[in-house]
KOLMI-332449 format. One record per residue (C-alpha): x, y, z; residue number from 1. Coordinates in steps of 0.001 Angstrom, whole numbers. Layout:
BEGIN
+---------+---------+---------+-----+
!      px !      py !      pz ! pos !
+---------+---------+---------+-----+
!       X !       Y !       Z ! NUM !
...
+---------+---------+---------+-----+
This chain:
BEGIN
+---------+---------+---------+-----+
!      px !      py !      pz ! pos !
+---------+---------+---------+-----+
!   10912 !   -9532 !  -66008 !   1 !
!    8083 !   -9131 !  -64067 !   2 !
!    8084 !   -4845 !  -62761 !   3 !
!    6857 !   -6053 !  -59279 !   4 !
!    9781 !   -8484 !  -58549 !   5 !
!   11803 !   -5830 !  -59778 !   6 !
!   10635 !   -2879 !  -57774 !   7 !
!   10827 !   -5498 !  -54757 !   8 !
!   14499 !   -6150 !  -55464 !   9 !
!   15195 !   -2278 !  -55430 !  10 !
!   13053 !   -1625 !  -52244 !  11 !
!   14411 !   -4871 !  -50456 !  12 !
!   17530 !   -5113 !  -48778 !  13 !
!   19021 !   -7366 !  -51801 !  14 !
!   22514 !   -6494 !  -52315 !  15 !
!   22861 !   -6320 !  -55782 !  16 !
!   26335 !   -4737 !  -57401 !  17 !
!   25564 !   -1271 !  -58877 !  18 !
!   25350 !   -2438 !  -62735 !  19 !
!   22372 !   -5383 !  -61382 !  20 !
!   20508 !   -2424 !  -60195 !  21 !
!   20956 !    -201 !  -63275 !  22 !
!   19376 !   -3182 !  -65059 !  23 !
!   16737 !   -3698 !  -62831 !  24 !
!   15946 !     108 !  -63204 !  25 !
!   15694 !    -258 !  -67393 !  26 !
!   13906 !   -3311 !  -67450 !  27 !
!   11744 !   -2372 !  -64856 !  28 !
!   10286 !     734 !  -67318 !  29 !
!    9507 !   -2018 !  -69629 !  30 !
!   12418 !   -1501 !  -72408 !  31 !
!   13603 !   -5144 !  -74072 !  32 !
!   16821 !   -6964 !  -73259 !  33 !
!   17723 !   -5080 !  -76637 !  34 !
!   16844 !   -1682 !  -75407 !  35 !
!   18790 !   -2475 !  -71964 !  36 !
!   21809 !   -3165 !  -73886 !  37 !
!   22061 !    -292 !  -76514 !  38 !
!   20917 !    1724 !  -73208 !  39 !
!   23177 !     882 !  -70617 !  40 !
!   26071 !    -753 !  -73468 !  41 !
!   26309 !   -4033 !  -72437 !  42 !
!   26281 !   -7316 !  -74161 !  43 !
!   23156 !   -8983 !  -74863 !  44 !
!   24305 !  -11966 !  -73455 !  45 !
!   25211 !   -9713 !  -70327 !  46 !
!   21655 !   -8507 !  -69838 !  47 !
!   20030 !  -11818 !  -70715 !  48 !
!   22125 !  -13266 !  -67743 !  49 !
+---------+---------+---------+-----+
């Protein structure tokens, strides 16, 4: 995921539930869909989506 589009989606007035924006905040320090998941324990299938 591209860190712009997701520093956009924080700053913007996109309602996204909680979780969505915990992701956003991972991802967006460049960690893998892998590192999300042990992270934050979710699926992988729940991060990928």
């Amino acid at each position: 995921m591209d860190a712009t589009i997701s520093a956009q989606a924080l700053i913007n007035d996109i309602p996204l539930a909680e979780r969505e924006g915990d992701v956003l905040r991972v991802a967006s320090d460049g960690y893998s869909v892998q590192d999300i998941a042990r992270i934050l324990h979710l699926a992988l299938g729940t991060v990928r989506n």
